[in-house]
N, C-alpha and C positions, 0 to 999 in steps of 0.2 A: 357231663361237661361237653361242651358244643367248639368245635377246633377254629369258631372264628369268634370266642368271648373276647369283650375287651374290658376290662375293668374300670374304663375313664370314659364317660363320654360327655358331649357338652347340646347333646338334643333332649330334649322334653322336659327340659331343666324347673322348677318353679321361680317365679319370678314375681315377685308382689306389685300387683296392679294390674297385672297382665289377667286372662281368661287360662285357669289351668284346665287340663283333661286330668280327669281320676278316677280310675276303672275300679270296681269292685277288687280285683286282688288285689289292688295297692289300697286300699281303705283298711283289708285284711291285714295286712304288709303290718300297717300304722299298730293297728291292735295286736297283732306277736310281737313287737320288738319297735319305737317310737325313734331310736335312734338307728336302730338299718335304716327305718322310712327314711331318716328324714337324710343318711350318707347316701342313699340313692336316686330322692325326688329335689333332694337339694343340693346335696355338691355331685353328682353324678356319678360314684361308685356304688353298681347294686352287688347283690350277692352271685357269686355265682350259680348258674342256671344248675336246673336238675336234670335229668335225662326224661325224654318226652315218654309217656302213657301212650305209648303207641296200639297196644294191646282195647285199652282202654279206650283209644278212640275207633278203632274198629266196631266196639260194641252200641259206642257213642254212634255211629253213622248209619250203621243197622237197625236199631232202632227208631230212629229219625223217619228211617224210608219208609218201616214198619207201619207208623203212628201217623205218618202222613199217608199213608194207601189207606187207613179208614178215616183218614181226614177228607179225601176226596170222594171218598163214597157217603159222607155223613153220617159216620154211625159210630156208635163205640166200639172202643178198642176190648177182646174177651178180657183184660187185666180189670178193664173197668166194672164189666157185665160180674165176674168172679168175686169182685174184692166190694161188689153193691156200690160205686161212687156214679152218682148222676153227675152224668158228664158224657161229651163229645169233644174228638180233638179241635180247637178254635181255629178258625178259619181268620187270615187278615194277608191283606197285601205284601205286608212289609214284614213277615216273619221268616223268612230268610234272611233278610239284612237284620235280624233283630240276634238271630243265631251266629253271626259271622263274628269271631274275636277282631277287634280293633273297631269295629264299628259297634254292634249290639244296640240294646235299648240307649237312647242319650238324653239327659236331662240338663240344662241351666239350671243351677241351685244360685239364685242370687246373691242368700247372706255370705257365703262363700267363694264368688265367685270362680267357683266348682264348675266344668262338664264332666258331669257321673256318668259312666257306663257300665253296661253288664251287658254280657252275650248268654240271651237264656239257652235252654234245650227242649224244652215241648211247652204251650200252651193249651191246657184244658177249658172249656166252657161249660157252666152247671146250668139247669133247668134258670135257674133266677138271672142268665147273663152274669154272673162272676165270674173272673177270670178267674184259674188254676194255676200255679204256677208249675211246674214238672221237673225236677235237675233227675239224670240218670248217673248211677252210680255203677261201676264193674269192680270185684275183688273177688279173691277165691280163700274160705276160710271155712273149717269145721265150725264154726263158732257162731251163735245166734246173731243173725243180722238185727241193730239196734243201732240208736242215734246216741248212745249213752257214752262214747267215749270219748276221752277228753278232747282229741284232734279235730271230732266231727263235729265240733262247734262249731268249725269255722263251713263247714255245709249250713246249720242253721242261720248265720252269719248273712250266708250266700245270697238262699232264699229270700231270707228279710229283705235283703238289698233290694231282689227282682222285684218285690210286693210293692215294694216302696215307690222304687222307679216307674213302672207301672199305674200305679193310684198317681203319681206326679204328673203323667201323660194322660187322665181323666179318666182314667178305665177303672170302673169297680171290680174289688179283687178281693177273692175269699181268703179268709183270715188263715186256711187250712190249704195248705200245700203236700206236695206230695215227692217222696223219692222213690224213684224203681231200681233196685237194687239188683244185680244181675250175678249173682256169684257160680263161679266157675268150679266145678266138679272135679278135684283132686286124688277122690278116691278109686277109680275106677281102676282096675288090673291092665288094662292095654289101654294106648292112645289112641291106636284108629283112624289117626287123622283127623281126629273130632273133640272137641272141647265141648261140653255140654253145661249149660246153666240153667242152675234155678234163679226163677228172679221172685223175687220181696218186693211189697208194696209197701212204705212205712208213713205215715200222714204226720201233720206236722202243722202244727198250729203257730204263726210265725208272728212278733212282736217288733215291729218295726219303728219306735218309738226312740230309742237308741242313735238312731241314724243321723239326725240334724244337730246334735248335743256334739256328736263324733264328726263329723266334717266340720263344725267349727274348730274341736280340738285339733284338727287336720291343720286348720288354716294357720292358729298361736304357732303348733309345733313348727310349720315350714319360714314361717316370717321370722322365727327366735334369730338371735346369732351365734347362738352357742349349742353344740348338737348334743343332745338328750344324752341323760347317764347312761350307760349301761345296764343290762337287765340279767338276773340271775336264773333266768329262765330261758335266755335266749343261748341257745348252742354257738353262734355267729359272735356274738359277745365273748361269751368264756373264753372260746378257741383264741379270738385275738387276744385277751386279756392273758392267757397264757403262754403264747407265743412272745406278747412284750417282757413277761416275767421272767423269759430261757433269754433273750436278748440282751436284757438288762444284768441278769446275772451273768452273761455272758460278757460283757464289758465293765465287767467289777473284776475279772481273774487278770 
């Protein structure tokens, strides 16, 4: 929780007819739970925030620097040489504004009058000019690193999106993306001052087809006048749905 949340606000509101912004995590937003979206992008109460991946973005920014020192010499990165992916990290002008949250890649989606955004984290290039897409992951777990669990949908989610946005702005892009997985070494007897990670390469074959069917259900959901049921899968749901049942019983004694 961040000590200047406000619960009400009346910026970035949607407005039909108007040009909205819609970044990948609120597309995300849409698909976990259709009435958060729409108390947040539509009357203006989102969820309260979570506490920032600070950790997380350390490994995120190290990387970057990493991946860029063989981007400026042209050569691949050893993950690449190790793991057999022909590829070099992609060279373009505009890939630090492409990296930057609140700016990232931007699309005009017309049928929707949608601006999409996504802030990637590394761009690949293969022998044939396809772009790569790259997201880095950090977690520290005994547990085989795998795309199989159910939360980490919304990483292939992610991806899609970059693929999408990307092929949108005319650049040919391999159907096969990639995550680097950095997990942090919990088992060691001393700390040392040192956190140690193995990183995981895991590839990823991404289906972007999804994406234009779902920004239109974007656009019905925000234009409705009545906010979406509740969903039984959503924690944000229950919690109020239970808090009005202590309320209500509470004004029955």
């Amino acid at each position: 929780m961040t000590s200047n949340y406000n619960p009400q606000r009346i910026r970035n509101l949607f407005s039909s007819g108007n040009l909205f912004k819609l970044s990948r995590s609120k597309i995300q937003a849409f698909l976990d739970c259709p009435r958060c979206f729409y108390l947040d992008r539509r009357c203006g109460t989102g969820q309260p925030p979570g506490y920032p991946f600070t950790l997380n973005s350390a490994v995120d920014a190290l990387l970057k620097n990493e991946f860029d020192s063989y981007r400026a010499a042209g050569k691949p990165h050893p993950l690449m040489i190790e793991h057999g992916i022909d590829a070099i990290p992609f060279v373009h002008p505009d890939l630090d504004e492409w990296r930057q949250n609140f700016k990232g890649l931007q699309y005009m989606h017309e049928p929707s009058n949608f601006i999409i955004t996504g802030a990637i984290d590394d761009l690949w290039v293969n022998s044939a000019g396809e772009l790569i897409v790259v997201d880095y992951k950090a977690t520290s777990t005994t547990k085989e690193i795998t795309l199989n669990e159910e939360y980490r949908k919304s990483y292939k989610n992610q991806m899609e999106i970059y693929q999408w946005l990307l092929r949108r702005k005319g650049f040919q892009v391999s159907k096969t993306g990639y995550f680097v997985y950095c997990n942090g070494d919990s088992s060691r007897e001393q700390f040392g001052d040192r956190l140690e990670f193995s990183i995981t390469v895991l590839p990823y074959e991404g289906d972007d087809s999804w994406i234009e069917p779902t920004l239109m259900d974007i656009r019905k959901c925000l234009e409705a006048e009545k906010i979406p049921s509740p969903l039984e899968k959503c924690d944000f749901c229950q919690y109020w749905a239970a808090v009005k049942n202590h309320i209500d019983n509470e004004s029955e004694v």
